[in-house]
N, C-alpha and C positions, 0 to 999 in steps of 0.2 A: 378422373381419367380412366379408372377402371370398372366402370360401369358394365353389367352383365349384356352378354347378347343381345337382348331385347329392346334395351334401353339406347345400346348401340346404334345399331340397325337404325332406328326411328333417329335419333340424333342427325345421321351421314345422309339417311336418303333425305331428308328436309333442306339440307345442306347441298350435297350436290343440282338437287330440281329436278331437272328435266335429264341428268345425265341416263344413259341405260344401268337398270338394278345388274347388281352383280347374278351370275348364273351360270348354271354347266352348259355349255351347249353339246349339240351331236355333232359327231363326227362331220357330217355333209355342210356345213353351214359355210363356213369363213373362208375359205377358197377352193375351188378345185386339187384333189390329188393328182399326181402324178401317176400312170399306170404301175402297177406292179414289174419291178423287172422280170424278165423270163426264170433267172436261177434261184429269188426268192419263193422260202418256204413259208408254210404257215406254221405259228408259234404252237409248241404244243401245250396241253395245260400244266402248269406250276406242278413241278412234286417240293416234296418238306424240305423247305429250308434249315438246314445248322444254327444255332444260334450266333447270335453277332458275338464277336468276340468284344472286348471291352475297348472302347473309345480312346483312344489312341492322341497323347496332347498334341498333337497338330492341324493344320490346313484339312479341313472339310472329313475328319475323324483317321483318315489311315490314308498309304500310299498309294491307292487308286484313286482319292479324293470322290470317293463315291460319295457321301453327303450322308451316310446310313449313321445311327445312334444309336447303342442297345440300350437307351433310355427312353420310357414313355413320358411324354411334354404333358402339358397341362391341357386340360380340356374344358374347363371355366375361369380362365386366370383373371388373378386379381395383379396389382401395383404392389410388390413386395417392398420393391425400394430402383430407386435412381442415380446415375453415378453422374456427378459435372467432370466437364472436362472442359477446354477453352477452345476447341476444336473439333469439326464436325468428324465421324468416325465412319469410316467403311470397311476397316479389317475386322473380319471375324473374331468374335472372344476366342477364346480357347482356357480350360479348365483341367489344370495340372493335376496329376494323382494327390499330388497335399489339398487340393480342394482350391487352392488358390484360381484364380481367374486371371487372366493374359491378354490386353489388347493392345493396340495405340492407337492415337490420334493424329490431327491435322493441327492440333497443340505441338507435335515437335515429339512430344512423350511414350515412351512406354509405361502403361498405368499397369500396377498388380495392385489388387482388391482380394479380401475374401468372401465369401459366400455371404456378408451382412453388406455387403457393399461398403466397407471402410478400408481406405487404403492401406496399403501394408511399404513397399516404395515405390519409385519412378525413376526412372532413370530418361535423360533427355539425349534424343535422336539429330541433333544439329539443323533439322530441316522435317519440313512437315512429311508423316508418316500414313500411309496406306498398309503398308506391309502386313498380315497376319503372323506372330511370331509362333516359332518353334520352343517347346521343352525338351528337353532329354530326359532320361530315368534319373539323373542325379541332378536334377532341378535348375542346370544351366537352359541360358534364354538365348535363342536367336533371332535376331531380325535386322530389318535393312530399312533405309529409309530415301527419299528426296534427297538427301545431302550427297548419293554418291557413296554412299559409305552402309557398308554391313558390321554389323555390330556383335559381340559373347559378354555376357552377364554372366557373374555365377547366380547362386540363390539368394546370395544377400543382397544381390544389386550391386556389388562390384562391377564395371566394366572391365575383361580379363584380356580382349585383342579387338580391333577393327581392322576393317579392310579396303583399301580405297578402290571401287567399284567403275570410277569416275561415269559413271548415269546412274540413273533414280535405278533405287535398290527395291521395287515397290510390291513384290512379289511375296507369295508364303517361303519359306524354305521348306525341305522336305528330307528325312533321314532315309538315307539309299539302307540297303543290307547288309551293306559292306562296314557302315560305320560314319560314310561321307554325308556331308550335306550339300546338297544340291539347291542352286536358288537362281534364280533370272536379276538381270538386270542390265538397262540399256537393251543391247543387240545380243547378250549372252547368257549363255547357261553355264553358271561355275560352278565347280563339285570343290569343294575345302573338306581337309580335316577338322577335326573337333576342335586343335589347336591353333584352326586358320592357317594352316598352309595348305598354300592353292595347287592342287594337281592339274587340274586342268580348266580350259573355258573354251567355248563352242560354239562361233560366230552366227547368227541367222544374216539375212539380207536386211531386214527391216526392227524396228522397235517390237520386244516380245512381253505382251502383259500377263504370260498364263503362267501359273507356279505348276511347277513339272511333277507330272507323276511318274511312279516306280513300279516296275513290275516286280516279280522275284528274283529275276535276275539279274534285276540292278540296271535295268533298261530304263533309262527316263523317255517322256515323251511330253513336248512342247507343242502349244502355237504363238505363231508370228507374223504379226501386220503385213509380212511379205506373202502374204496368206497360203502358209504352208503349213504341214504338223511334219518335226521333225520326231522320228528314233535316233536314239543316243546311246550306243553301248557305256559298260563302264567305264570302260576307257578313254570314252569323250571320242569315239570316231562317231561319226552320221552315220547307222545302216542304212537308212532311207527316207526320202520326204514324200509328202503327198500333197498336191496343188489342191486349193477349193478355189473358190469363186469371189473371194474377196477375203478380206483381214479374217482372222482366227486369234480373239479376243479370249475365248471360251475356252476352260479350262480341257483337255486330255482327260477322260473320265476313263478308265480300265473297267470296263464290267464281267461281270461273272466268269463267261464263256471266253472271257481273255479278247473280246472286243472291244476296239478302240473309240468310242464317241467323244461330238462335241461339236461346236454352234460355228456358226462364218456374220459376216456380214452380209454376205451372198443371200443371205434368209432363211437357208437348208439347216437342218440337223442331219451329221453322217455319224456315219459306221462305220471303219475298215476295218480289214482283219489285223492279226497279228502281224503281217509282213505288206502292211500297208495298201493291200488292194481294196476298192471299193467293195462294199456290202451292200447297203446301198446311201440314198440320201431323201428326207423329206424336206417337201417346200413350209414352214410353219410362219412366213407373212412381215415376218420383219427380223430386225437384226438380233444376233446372238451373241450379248457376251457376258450373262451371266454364267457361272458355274452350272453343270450339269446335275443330276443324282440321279442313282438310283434306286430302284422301288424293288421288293422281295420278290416279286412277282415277274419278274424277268421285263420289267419296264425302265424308261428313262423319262425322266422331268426335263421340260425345256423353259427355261423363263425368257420369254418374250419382250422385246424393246415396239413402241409405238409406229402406228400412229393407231393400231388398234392391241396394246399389250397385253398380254394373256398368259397361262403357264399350258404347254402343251405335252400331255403323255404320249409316249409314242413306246409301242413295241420294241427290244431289243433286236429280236431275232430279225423282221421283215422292215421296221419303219413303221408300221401299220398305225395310224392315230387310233385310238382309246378313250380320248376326252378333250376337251378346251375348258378352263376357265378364266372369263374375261375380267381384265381391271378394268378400272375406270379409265376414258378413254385420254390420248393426249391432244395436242394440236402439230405434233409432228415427228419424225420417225427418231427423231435423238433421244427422246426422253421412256420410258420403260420400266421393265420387271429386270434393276441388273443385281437383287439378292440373289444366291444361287438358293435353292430348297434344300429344308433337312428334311428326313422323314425319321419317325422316331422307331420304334419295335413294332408298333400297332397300324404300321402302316400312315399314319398321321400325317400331315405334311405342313410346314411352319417356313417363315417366310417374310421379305419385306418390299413394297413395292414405291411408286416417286409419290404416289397420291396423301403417301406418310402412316398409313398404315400397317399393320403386322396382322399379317393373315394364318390362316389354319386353316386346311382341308380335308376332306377324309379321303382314304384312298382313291374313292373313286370319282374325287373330283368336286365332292360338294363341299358349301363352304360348314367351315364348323365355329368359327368364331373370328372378328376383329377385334385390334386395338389400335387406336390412336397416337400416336407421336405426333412433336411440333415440327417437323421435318421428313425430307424425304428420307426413306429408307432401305440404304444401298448394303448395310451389313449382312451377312449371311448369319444366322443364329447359329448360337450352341445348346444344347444340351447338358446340366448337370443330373450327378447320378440320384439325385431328390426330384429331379424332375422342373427343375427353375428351368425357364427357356431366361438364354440370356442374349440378347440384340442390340448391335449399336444404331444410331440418326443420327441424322445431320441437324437437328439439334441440337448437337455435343452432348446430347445424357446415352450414355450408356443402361439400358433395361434388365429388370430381373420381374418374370412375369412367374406366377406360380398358384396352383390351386389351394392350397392349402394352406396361405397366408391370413 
């Protein structure tokens, strides 16, 4: 299964037939844009970015869920090893400062492993689990599961408090500034202390799938089937919501310049600013509810749902596309690209899409290598600091890809 590039390629395209080979396209291709609005600027060129700070045990690496990793991923990977599990997985791994590894399954389980892929404990979730969990600095675990209920670990695998949620708890949790952890489930966004007591919870109109990001000031920011993004002070009051054009599946991404992006059903990727006004929106062809990322380069990743699914870069500053690359195609608009993308230090970009595959691109959109899984591939990757890409399938194996195995 971990046959080089080469040998790859020639496998898949004999396989597919007649489907279209994968490829960059140009910008003009796959639909019509939108005019430029009148008040958008053009991007200027990139100055030096800071170094990343170090990867952060949670949801999609820190509290803007940018998808950034100060780690470089592998760029010939081999099959290091495989983890079973009894159920297919779509929470993101996550890889504690011990080294340890963090996921669950649709087994019901929260699985910890270390870095050789051998379990260390599990603790069971009452009901099949999506959640990506949370670590803290003193190695307690959070997460939430289908059963209605959010869960505290410490580091041995004690359960220490739960919380009856009563709707699927299926969301990342995310640690505010303040101390609190914030997490969705059902219609609500609840902020707990460490200890599980609940300060507050924050009604939407509709079911909300996006784990909430955190500004510095302890702002979270949500989307919601009722297809709105809300702002949330600390204090759990709404500063403001903003309408799109259908469900808002896609995570709240904070970028750089303190813009708000993330995907609809509607088919747009937006912008707003900090106090909610439009910036702007691109049309990119189908639905959005993968996770967003961003790129060093003052851009944003969009992973695309079918019936033609693809990952599109788009500009921060204007909207401006950048690039398309296309998956293989589907036979209709449900099925898609719903891994969110990591990029690593190098620019890199890693990835999973339904066709069962784990992709790799270079910055500028070419592809750099496949792998194969027996299942589609809804997990969004992590990064360890050796540089293992670790991805869950819905094959139930958990992956550990690596160059130097």
């Amino acid at each position: 299964m971990h046959s080089r590039l080469s040998l790859v390629v020639v496998l898949w395209s004999a396989a597919i037939g007649v489907v279209v080979l994968l490829q960059r396209h140009p910008a003009a291709k796959p639909e019509p844009s939108p005019p430029p609005l009148p008040n958008e600027q053009t991007s200027s060129a990139p100055g030096p970015k800071p170094p990343r700070p170090p990867a952060a045990p949670v949801y999609r690496g820190d509290r803007h869920l940018s998808g950034r990793s100060p780690h470089r991923g592998p760029a010939d990977p081999k099959l290091a090893w495989r983890y079973a599990t009894k159920g297919r997985i779509f929470s993101q791994p996550i890889v504690a400062r011990s080294g340890l590894i963090y996921f669950t399954s649709q087994d019901g389980t929260l699985h910890v492993i270390n870095r050789h892929g051998v379990s260390q404990w599990r603790a069971a979730l009452r009901g099949p689990a999506y959640a990506t969990p949370m670590v803290d600095a003193r190695g307690n675990v959070y997460v939430g599961s289908d059963a209605g209920t959010f869960f505290s670990f410490n580091a041995d695998g004690r359960r220490t408090w739960s919380l009856s949620t009563a709707d699927h708890a299926d969301t990342a949790p995310m640690l505010a500034p303040s101390g609190a952890i914030y997490f969705t489930a059902g219609l609500h966004l609840w902020s707990v202390t460490a200890d599980g007591r609940v300060q507050w919870n924050v009604r939407a109109y509709s079911k909300v799938f996006t784990a909430p990001s955190i500004d510095a000031a302890g702002n979270a920011y949500i989307g919601s089937q009722d297809d709105r993004v809300y702002a949330i002070s600390p204090d759990g009051k709404i500063r403001w919501s903003f309408r799109a054009g259908n469900d808002v599946d896609s995570n709240v991404v904070i970028g750089d310049d303190g813009s708000l992006l993330f995907g609809s059903d509607d088919k747009h990727a937006y912008a707003l600013e900090t106090n909610g006004q439009l910036r702007w929106k691109r049309r990119v062809g189908g639905y959005v509810r993968a996770p967003l990322a961003l790129t060093d380069d003052d851009g944003v990743l969009v992973n695309v749902y079918g019936p033609r699914p693809k990952v599109v870069a788009l500009d921060v500053a204007n909207g401006a596309l950048r690039w398309e690359f296309a998956i293989r195609l589907t036979d209709t608009s449900e099925t898609g690209v719903r891994s969110g993308p990591l990029v690593d230090r190098e620019g890199n970009i890693y990835f999973g899409a339904h066709d069962d595959y784990i992709y790799s691109l270079s910055r500028d959109g070419t592809l750099r290598w496949v792998f194969r899984t027996a299942g589609d591939v809804h997990s969004s990757p992590t990064l360890g600091p050796d540089g293992t890409l670790y991805i869950g399938s819905s094959d139930r194996f958990l992956y550990a890809l690596r160059d130097d195995f």
